[in-house]
N, C-alpha and C positions, 0 to 999 in steps of 0.2 A: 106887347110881347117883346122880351129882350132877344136881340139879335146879336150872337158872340160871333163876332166877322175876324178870320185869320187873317191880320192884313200883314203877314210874311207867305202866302199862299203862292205866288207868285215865282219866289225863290226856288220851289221844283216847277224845272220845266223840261222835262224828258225831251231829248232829239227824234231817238229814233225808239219805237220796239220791236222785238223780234215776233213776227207772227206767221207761223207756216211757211219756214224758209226764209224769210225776207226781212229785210231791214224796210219799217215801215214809220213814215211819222206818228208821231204820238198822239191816241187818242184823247188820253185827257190831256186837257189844257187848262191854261187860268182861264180863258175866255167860258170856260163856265164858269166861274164863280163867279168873274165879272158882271155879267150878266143877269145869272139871280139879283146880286147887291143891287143891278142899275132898275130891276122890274120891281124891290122891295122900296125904291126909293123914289120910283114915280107913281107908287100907291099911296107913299106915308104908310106903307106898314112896318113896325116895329120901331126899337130902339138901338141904338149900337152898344152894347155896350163892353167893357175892359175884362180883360181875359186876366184873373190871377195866375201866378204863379204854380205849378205843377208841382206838387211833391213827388221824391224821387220813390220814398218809398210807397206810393199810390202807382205811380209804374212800374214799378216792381211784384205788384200785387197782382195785375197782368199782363207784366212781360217778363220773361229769362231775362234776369241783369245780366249775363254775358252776349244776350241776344241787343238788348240797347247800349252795351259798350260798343259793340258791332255797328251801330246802326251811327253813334255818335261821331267815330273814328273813320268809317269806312271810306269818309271821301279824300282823306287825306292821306290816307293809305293807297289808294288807287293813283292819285298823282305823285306819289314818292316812288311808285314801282317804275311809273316814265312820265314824264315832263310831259309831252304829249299827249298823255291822258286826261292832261287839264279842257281838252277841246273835244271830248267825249264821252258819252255815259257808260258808264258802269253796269252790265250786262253778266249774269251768271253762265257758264256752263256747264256747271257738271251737277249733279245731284247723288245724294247716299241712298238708293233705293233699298229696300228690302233685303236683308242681309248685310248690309254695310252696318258699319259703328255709326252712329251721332255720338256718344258721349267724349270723343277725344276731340278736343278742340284743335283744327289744325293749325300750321304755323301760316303755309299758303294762304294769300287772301283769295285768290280763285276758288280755292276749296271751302273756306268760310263763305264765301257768299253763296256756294251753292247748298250747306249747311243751312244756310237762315232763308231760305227761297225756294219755291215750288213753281215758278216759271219764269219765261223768259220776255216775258212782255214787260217788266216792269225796270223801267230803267233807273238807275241808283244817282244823282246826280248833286252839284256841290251846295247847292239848299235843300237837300230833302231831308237832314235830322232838323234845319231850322224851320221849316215849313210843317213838317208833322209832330215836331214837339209844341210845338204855335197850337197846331189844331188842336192836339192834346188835351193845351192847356185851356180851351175854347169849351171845350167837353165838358170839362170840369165844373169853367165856371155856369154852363147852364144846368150843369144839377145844381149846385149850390145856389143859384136863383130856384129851382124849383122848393128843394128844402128852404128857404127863404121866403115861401108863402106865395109865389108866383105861379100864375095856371099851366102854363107854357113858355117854353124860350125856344128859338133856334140856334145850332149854330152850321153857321157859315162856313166850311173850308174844304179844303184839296190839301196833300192829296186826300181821298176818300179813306175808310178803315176798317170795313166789316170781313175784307179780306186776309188779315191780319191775325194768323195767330201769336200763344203764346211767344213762340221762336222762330216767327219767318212770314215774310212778306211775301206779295204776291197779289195779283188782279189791281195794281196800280196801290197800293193799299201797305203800310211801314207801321204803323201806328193803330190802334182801334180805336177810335175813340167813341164810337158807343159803348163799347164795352166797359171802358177807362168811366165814362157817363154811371153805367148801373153802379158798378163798383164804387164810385165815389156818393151815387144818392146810400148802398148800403153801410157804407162808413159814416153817413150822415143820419142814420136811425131808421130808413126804411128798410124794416122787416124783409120785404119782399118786396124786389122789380122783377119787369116783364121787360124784353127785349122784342119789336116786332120791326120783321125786315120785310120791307116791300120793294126791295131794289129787284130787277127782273134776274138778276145771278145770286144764289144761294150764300148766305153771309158763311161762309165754312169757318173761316176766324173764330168768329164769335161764339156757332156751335162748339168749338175744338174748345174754346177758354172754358165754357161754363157747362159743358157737358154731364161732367160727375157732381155739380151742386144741385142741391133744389132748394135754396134761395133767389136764384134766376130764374125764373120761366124765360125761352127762347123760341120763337114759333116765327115761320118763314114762307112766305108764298112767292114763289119762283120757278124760275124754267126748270123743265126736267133734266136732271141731268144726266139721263141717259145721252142726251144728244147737245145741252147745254154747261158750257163754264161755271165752276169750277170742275164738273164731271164727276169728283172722286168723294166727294160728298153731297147730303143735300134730299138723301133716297127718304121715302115715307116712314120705312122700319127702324129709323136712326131716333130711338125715346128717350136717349138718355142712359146713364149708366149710375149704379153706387146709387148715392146720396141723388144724384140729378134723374133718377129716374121718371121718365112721364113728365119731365121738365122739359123734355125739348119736342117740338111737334115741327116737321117739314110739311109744307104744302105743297107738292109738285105740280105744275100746271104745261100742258105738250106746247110749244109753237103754237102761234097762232088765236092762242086766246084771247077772245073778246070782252070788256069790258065786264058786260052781264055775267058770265060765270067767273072772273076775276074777284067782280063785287061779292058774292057770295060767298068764295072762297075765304076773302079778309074777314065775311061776317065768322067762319070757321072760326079762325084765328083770334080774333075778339072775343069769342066767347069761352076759347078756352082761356084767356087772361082771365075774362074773372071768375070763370072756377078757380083761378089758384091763387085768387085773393093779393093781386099786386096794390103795393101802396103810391107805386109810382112807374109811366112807363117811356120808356126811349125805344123813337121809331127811329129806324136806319132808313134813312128816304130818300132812295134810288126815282128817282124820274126815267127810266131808263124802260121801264115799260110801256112808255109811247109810242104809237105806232111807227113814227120815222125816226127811230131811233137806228142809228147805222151797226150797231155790234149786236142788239135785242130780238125780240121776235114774237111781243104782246102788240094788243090793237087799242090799248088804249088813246083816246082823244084828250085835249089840251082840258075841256069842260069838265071831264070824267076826273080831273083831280079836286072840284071844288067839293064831288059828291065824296074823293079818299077821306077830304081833311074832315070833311059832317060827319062819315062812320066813327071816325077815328076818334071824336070831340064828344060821341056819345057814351065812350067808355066812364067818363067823367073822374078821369084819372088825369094828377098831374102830369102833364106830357113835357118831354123834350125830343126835338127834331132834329137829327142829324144829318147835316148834306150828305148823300153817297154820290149813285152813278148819275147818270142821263147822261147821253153823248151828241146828241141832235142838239147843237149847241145855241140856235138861232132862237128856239123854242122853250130851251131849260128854264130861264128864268121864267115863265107866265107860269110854263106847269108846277114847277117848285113852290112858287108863289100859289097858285090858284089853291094850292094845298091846304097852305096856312089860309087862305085866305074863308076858303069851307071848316075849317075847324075854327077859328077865331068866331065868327055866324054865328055857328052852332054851339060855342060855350060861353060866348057872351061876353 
């Protein structure tokens, strides 16, 4: 298995974010990635290998170019407004809700940030276009190893991206690079991808990009969001619209769920992959559904990932893996790993 490892991951590293009043350190950190990389490399599983080049017009395909001039620009814009600012993140306030304009692009960078953002936890810092175009570009290259006759690849990086839509970041997430994955296996000849998210918060990104196609199937098993992040997406009745109708399938599951009905649930999800006939599929793979996961609220065990990667490996569809969440960072790399390491088993 090739392993596309962002080694600019590091470059974002959020201070503080805002969560329920307070300035709070940053849950993600590089020490997850770190970690996976250091549990992939006392296994000997995988390969490392070189991330090509990003074409712009492939980000362009799923992001607002004024949305990535923003993302490009934004840090140097923030230290131009006060010198000062070089000694801390970049934090949105304000938001256009309902009835407000988006199409007039403001002159204010306050107001453009809060234009391209739906919260306030994710902090905007002066590696985060070099660290999430890296990931990007990580994306990419494991479709292009899958289109390349490869079973599986991973890739490697932070920040994460299923958070991410077309025009605005948020849940830690700048960049999609699963989605940026599909998009790039469909430019490569597969007919049809499937997108499957098992991070324990609802990829709403990735729903929002591919919603109106059905050359993406999208199907997601995570917390309810009645009572779970992202909240405002993520409900059962969300199928899709236009052309994406019955392409997209949410699997909501309450707090507290146990492995056993988890498992189940993914077999859902699985099976409707291949009723819709994918050639090739990218897992967003959140670890975050572990039981001592600090922001989550699944029971999953560290073991219970070796049985994710066996479901997953039976699809016997070219796979690609994408890091998302897990926040229980002591733990992240066995479970990330235990993943690949049940899918690898299982497809030989």
């Amino acid at each position: 298995m090739q392993v596309f490892y962002n080694e600019h991951h590091a470059l974002h590293h959020g201070r503080h974010e805002m969560f329920r009043g307070a300035l709070v350190p940053c849950v993600e950190v590089p020490a997850r990635v770190d970690h996976v990389l250091q549990e992939l490399r006392a296994r000997g599983l995988g390969r490392i290998a070189q991330p090509p080049e990003i074409p712009r017009d492939l980000l362009e395909r799923v992001h607002a170019p004024r949305y990535l001039r923003f993302l490009e620009g934004a840090w140097d814009e923030w230290v131009v407004l006060d010198a000062a600012n070089a000694q801390r993140d970049a934090i949105p306030s304000y938001w256009p809700i309902r009835g407000f304009r988006s199409d007039v692009l403001p002159a204010s960078f306050h107001a453009r940030m809060g234009l391209f953002s739906f919260d306030a936890g994710s902090p905007l810092t002066a590696g985060t276009w070099a660290a999430a175009s890296q990931g990007a570009a990580c994306a990419v290259g494991g479709a292009r190893a899958l289109l390349a006759g490869e079973r599986s690849a991973f890739v490697l990086t932070r920040p994460p991206g299923h958070h991410a839509g077309p025009d605005f970041f948020g849940g830690y997430c700048f960049l999609n690079n699963a989605a940026l994955a599909a998009q790039a296996l469909r430019d490569g000849g597969c007919a049809r991808v499937a997108v499957l998210d098992v991070d324990y918060h609802h990829g709403n990104g990735t729903q929002t990009i591919f919603y109106e196609r059905g050359d993406v199937f999208f199907a997601s098993v995570h917390g309810d969001p009645r009572t779970e992040y992202p909240y405002f997406l993520g409900y059962g009745d969300e199928r899709g619209a236009g052309a994406g109708l019955d392409c997209n399938l949410n699997l909501p599951l309450p707090r507290g769920t146990g492995f056993a009905r988890w498992r189940d649930t993914l077999a859902v999800a699985l099976d409707a992959i291949a009723r819709f006939g994918a050639d090739a599929l990218v897992v967003s793979l959140g670890v975050d559904t572990f039981a001592l996961d600090p922001i989550s609220g699944f029971g999953l065990g560290s073991a219970d990932y070796l049985r994710v990667g066996e479901d997953i490996a039976a699809s016997a569809l070219p796979t690609l893996f994408v890091f998302e969440g897990g926040y229980a960072v002591a733990e992240v790399g066995v479970n990330a790993a235990n993943v690949l390491d049940g899918f690898l088993s299982r497809a030989g």
